[in-house]
Structures are given as C-alpha cells and as structure tokens.
N, C-alpha and C positions, 0 to 999 in steps of 0.2 A: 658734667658733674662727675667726679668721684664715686668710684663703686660704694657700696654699703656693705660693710659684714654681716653673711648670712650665721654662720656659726663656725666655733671652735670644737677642732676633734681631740681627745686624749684616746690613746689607745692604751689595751689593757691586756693585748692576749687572749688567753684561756681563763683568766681573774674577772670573769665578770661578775659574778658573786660577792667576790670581798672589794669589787668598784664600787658596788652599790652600795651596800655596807656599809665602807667608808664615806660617800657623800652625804647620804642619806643621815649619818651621823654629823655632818659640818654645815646639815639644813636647808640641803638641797631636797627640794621635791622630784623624785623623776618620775616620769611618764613607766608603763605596762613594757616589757622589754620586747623589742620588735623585731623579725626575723626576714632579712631581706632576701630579697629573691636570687639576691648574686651569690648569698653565702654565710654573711655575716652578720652580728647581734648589737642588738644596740640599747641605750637608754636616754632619756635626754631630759635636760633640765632647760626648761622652757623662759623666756623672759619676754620683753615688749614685742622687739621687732628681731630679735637675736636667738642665741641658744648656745649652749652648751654640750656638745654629746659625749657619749662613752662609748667607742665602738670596740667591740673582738670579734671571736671565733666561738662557735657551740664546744664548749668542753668534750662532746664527746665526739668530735669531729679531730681530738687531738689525735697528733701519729699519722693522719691521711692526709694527702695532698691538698694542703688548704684553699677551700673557695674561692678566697682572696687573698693571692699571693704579694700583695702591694703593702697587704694589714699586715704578715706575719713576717714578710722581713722587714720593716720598717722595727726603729724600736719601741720599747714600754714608754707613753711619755706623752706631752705635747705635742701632736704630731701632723695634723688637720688646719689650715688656714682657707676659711670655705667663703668666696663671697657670693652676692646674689647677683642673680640675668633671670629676664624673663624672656632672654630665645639663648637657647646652645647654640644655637647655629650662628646667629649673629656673635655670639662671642665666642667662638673657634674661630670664624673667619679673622674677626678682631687681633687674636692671637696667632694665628698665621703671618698675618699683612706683620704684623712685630718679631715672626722670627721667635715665638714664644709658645705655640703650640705644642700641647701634649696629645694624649689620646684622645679622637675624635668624639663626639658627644654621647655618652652612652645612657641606656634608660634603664629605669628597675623599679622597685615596689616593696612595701611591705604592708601586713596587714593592721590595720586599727579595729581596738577592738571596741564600738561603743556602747554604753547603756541596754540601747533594741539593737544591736546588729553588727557588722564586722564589716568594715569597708577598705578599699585598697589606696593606701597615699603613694604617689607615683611619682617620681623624680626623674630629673634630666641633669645628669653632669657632664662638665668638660674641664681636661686639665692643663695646668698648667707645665709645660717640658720639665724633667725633674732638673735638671739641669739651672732653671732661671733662676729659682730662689730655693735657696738653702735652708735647711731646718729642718724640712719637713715636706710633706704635700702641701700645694696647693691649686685650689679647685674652684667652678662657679658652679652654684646648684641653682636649678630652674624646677621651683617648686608648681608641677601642675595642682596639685592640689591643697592648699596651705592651707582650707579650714578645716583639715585634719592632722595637721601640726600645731598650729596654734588653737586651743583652744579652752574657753573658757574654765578657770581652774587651777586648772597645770601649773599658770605661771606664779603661784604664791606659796613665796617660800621662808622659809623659821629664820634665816640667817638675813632677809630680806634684797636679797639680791632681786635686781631687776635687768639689769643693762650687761653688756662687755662693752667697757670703753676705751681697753687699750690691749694691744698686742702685741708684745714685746720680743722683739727676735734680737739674738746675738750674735756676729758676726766680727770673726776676725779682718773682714775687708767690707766694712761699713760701709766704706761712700758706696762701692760699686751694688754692693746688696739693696741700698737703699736705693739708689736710683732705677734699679731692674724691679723694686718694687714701685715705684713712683710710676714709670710705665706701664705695668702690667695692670693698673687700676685709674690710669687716666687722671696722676697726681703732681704733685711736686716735691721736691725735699725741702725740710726748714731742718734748723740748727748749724751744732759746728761741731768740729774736732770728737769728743766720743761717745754725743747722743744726738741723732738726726731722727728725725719725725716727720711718715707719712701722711698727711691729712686723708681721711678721707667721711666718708657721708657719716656724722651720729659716732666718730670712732675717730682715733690714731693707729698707725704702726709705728711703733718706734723701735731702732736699730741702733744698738748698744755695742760697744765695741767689749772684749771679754772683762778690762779693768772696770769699764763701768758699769757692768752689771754684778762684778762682784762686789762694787762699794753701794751699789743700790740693795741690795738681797742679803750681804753679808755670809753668813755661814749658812743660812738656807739656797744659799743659789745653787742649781742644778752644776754637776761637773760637767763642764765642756769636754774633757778626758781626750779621745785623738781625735773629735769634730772641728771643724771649722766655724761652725756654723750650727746652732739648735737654737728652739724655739722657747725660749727662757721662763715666759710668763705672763697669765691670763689677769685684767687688773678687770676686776667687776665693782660695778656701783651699786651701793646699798643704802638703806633708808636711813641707817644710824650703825654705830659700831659695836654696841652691847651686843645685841642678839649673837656677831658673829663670832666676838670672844668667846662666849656662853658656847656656842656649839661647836669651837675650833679646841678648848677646854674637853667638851665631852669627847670629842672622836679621837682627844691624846696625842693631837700632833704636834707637830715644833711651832713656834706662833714669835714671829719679831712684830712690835707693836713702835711705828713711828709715829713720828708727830700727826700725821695728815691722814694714816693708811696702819694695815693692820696684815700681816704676810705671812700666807702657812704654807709650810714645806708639807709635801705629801710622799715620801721617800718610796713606798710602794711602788710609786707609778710614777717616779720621776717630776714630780709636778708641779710649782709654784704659782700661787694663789693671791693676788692681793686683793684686798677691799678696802673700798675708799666710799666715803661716805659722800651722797651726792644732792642736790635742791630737788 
C-alpha cells in the first residue's frame, strides 16, 4: 500500500506571531505553541488523520546559531512534505535499499500541556536525501505518542477544514520528479504531459510543470523565481465553501474563487491555500 500523509509543514522564521495571527484569522484553530527539544516552535492545526504545521525559531533565539539549521536556511513558505511509518528504522532501511536515504532516524519531544498536567509527545524522524525530491524537505514521522497530537477538540475549525487532499509540487522536470516521488512512497504515476499524480493512501501528490501551475493558480501562484522546483500548494477539504470565504474576507487576503474550489494567496509566507468542498 501507499504511504499516507502525516502532515504538511509551512515555515515561518522568526514570524511566528503574525503566522498565527494570520491563520487563526482564515479559521484555523491551532493547538498551544510547542517547544521542541531540538530548537524549534511550532503550532498545528489538527484534522482527521493529517495536520497542518507552522514551524520556526524562538524570536529571541534570532542572531544566534540557530537550533535548527535545516529550518533557517530552508525558505519562508511551503516547505515540509511529512509522511507516516510506524518504525524509522524499517523506513531508513527502505530508503537506503532505494539509494534515497537522508539523515538516519532521529528522536525529540515537546511538551503538552493538558487540563491536569504536562506530558511529553515524542517523535521519530527519518529523511528523505535532500537531493531526491525537490521543493522542499521531505520526511516520515513515527509518532510514539499520537494521543497527544490528536486529540479531542483541536480538530474543529471556523473555516471547516478537515482533511489535506492534495499536494501539489512544481517542477520544471515533472516526469523525473514524479517518478522519484512515486518510489519514495511505494506508488505509481498517472496522467500526461503537464499534470502527473501520485496516488497515495487518503491523498494525491501531484506534480505540475511551471505552465500548469501558473494556469491553475493564476496571479496567486507562488514565483518559481531561480527554483526548479517548490512546493506550490496545500488543497484542503472543507464541509461547504461559505465559512471559508467569510474567513479568507476577514484575514484580507487575495482569494481567486473557481468553479469547484476556492484559492488564497498568503504572500507573507509565500503560501497557496486551496479549498475545495468535499462529501
């Protein structure tokens, strides 16, 4: 079977304040902002079986050799393609035997803070060579502890997002991007010429050649600029499309409204947002 997407990362820098801010204003709920044990801050907007995060850096950790040097040269933007394993180790070796291995499996922590008490959510990643897919990171996270991620609440939000159903990366050498994604997640490729689709568990990836993501997105699509290759655009499933005009309206951002789906440019953070309404 097809890996499953654990979640999508947006990085934000030192902007973690005006990230939340802004989401918080387009009817995302996030979670209590958590402080990992490697360095870095985060918030996360919770859904079924997926998520959303917001990762940076402590503002006042700016000017110092940052904790997580991966976060701070990477750029502002879509930047996180995270799927799920429940052994690092079996999926290191998996990406070994493929010639696709990155850094071997590493552990860390941050604190929860609940109702009676404060408990530690503890995680296992392993990455992907930065080298194999373009765009961005990508990674498998081995959640030891999920019923301190998911958890009753969280996942209900004003805009009614529930799901990420699709993942859209752009690349100036589509087949070959597409197909090193098709392996790295035990897939195949469908389509033709300048839109090809990953299947995988509950999700898509799909890989956009630069024309076709500029005639999908139009003036909000993100500038490719001297990249090859970035990670264009997060499409979330929501219960109906009102709520998310309503809240795409309050937070003032740019909003192209299609037949099927509804697209907000988030120019701060580089970020393009679709929602499409789903059964």
């Amino acid at each position: 079977m097809a890996a499953k997407l654990d979640h999508a990362v947006i990085n934000v820098h030192y902007a973690m304040d005006e990230a939340r801010s802004l989401f918080q204003s387009l009817g995302f709920q996030l979670t209590e902002r958590g402080f990992h044990s490697l360095g870095s801050i985060n918030h996360l907007m919770m859904f079924g079986n997926d998520y959303l995060e917001l990762i940076g850096l402590p503002i006042a950790t700016k000017g110092l050799p940052p904790g997580r040097p991966e976060v701070m040269s990477a750029p502002v933007g879509i930047n996180g393609l995270v799927f799920k394993t429940d052994d690092a180790d079996a999926t290191f070796a998996h990406l070994q035997a493929r010639g696709m291995a990155g850094d071997p499996p590493k552990s860390f922590s941050r604190p929860v803070v609940l109702p009676d008490r404060t408990l530690d959510a503890h995680f296992r990643t392993v990455t992907a060579h930065a080298g194999i897919v373009g765009g961005g990171r990508v990674y498998f996270c081995d959640h030891k502890t999920p019923e301190l991620v998911w958890r009753d609440g969280w996942q209900d939000h004003a805009n009614g997002a529930r799901s990420i159903s699709e993942f859209v990366v752009v690349s100036e050498t589509r087949a070959d991007q597409a197909a090193r994604l098709a392996t790295l997640v035990s897939s195949s490729v469908e389509g033709t010429d300048d839109r090809l689709t990953v299947p995988i568990d509950g999700a898509k990836l799909t890989v956009l050649s630069p024309a076709a993501y500029g005639a999908r997105y139009g003036p909000l699509a993100s500038p490719l600029a001297d990249r090859r290759s970035l990670f264009g655009a997060l499409v979330l499933t929501v219960d109906e499309m009102a709520p998310v005009l309503a809240c795409a309206h309050q937070a003032g951002v740019s909003v192209l409204q299609k037949s099927d789906s509804l697209v907000v440019r988030i120019p701060a953070f580089d970020c393009v947002l679709e929602f499409t309404a789903g059964d």
